[in-house]
N, C-alpha and C positions, 0 to 999 in steps of 0.2 A: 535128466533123472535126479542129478545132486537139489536142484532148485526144488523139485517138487515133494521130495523129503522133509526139505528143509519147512515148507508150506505146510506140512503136514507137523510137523513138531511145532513151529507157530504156533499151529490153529489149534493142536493138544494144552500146550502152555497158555494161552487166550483163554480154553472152555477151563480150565483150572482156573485159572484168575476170577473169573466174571464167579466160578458156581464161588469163592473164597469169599469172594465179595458178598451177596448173596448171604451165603450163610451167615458171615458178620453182620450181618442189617438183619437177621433172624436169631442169630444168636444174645448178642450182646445188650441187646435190651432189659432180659430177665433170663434168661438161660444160667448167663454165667454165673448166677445168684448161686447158681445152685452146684457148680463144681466149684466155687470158691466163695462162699458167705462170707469172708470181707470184703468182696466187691460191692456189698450191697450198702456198706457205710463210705466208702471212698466217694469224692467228686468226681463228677460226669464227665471230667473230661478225660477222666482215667479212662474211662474205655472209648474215648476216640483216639487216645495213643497206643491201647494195643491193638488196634482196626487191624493197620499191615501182620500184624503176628498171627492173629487169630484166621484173616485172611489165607497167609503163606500155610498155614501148619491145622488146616480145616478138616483133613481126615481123619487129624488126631483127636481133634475137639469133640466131632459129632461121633467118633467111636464111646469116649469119655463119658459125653449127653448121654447116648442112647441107650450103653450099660449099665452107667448107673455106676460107675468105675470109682474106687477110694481113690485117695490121694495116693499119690506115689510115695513112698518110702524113700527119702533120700541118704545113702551110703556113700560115706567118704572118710576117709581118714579123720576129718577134725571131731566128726561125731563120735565116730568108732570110737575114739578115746576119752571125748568125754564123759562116754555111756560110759568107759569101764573104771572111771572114778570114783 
């Protein structure tokens, strides 16, 4: 029983991998142009080094694509206070 579990979260983790994959060979071409226009002046090899990110974190991305999503608003302490200057 423990083995066949284990075969089955494998084979979850694997069909994750490959669809990551996948979508970065669909994404990264021109996609990312478009959640982040300075990708579109960077060198090329800048997006074969975010392949593993975009890959790992692929449900985030094509939520992002698909909606049409802004940029996130980043909140932290160093901002906070320099907004309030």
């Amino acid at each position: 029983m423990p083995l066949e579990v284990a075969r089955i979260v494998v084979g979850m983790f694997e069909l994750y991998s490959v669809a990551g994959v996948v979508f970065s060979v669909l994404f990264l071409p021109r996609a990312v142009t478009r959640l982040d226009p300075r990708v579109a002046d960077a060198p090329a090899t800048l997006r074969l080094l975010i392949v593993p990110g975009v890959a790992a974190l692929w449900p985030l991305f094509a939520w992002r694509w698909l909606s049409g999503a802004p940029d996130p608003i980043e909140r932290n302490p160093h901002r906070s206070k320099a907004a309030s200057r």
